[in-house]
N, C-alpha and C positions, 0 to 999 in steps of 0.2 A: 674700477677704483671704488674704494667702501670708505666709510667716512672714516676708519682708523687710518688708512690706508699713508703710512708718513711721506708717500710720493706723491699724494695728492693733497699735502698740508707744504710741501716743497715747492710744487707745482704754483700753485696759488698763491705764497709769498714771492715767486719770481715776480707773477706779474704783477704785484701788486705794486714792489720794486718799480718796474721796468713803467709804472701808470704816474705812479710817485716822481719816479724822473721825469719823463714827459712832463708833467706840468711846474715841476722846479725850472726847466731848463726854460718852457714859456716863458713863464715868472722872470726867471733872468734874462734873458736875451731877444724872448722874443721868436723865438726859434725852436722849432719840435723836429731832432735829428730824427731820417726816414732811417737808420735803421733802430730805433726806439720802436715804430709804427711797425715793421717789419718782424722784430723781434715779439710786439704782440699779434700778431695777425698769425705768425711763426707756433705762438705758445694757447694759441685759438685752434688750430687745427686736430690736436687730438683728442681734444676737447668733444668738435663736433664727430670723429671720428667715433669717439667712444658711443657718443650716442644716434649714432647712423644718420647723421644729418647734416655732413659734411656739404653735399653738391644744393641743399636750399639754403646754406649756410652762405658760399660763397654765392651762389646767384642772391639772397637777400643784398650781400656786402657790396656784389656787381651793381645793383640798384641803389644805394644808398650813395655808394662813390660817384655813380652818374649824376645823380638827384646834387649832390655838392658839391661836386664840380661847376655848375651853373651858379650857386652861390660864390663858388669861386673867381670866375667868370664875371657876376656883377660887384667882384671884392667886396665883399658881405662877410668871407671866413676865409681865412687864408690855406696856403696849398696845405701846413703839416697840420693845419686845424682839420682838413679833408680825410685826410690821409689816416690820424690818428683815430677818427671818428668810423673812417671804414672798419679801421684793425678792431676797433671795440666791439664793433657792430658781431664781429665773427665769435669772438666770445658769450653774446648774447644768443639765448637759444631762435632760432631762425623762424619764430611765429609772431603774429600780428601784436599780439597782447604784449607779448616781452618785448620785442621792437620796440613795440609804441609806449611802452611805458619809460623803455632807456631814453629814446627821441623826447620824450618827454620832461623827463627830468635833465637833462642837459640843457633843453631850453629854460626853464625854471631856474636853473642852479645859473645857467647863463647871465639870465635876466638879474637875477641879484647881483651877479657881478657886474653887470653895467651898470646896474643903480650903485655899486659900492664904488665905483670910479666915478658916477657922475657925480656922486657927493664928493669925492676926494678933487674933483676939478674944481667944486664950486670952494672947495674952504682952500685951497692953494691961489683960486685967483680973488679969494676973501682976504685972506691973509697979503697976497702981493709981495710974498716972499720969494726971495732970487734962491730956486735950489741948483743945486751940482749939474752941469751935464753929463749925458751918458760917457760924453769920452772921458772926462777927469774922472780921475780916484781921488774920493775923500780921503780924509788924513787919515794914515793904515791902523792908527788906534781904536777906531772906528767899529763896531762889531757887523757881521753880513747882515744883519736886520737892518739895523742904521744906512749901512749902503743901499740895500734894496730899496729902502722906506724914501731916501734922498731924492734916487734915481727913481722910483715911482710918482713923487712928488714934481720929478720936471718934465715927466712923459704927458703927466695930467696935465701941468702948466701948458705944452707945446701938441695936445691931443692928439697924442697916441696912443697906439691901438689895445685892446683890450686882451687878455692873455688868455683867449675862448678855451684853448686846453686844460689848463684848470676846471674850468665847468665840464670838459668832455671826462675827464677822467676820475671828475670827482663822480658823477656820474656813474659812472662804469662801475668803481668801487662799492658806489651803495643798491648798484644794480646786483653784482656778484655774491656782495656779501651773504645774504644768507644760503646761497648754495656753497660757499667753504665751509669744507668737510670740517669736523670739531671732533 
């Protein structure tokens, strides 16, 4: 594939798509459907194909899944935060430095998002305001920001979980970024 190549400027917007979703659908519900993770682990493989490094590819991904799965195990990262984090892992080229630098910035991107909820805990139980629960809908005049902002406002209040997939894929995207072809 060559950088004009418009099937490798196709390619690259899927999954960017497909990274994009994953952490809306966190964001909303809390929930990272497996075939999103499958879909990219899917749109990862001719990836490493192309560059002969398919079988260190998935053995890195074998290790990484195992390695998270323990954190899933001490409920530290949930199963699609696993899952997602595998399929990314395949996308990244399958050597220490690339690795380590994705693993790295996912914790980092992380880390700001838990400091960004722990401040949104501390000014919702500063304020002492009663928001929406998850099962009510706000009034439908409402825009999805407003809802979202509501509903994040009472997960904070009642602490709940963190939407690690957004850091996993935000990740991924500024990992990838500069190898999209232009």
């Amino acid at each position: 594939m060559t950088a004009s190549d418009p099937f490798s400027l196709a390619w690259a917007g899927i999954i960017l798509l497909c990274l994009i979703y994953a952490a809306v659908c966190d964001i909303a519900v809390r929930l990272i459907p497996n075939r999103i993770s499958a879909a990219i682990a899917g749109l990862a493989v001719p990836l490493r194909l192309a560059d002969h490094q398919l079988v260190p590819g998935l053995l890195v991904a074998g290790l990484i899944f195992a390695a998270l799965t323990l954190f899933w195990i001490m409920r530290l990262l949930g199963g699609g935060d696993v899952k997602l984090w595998t399929a990314c892992t395949l996308l990244v080229a399958p050597n220490g430095l690339d690795q380590g630098r994705f693993a790295i910035r996912v914790m980092l991107v992380g880390g700001l998002l838990a400091v960004a909820y722990l401040i949104l805990r501390f000014i919702v139980r500063l304020r002492g305001r009663r928001a929406v629960p998850v099962q009510q809908d706000p009034p439908p005049r409402r825009s999805l920001i407003a809802r979202i902002w509501r509903t994040e406002q009472w997960r904070a209040r009642h602490n709940g979980s963190i939407p690690y997939g957004v850091a996993i894929a935000a990740s991924a995207i500024i990992t990838l970024w500069p190898q999209v072809p232009r």
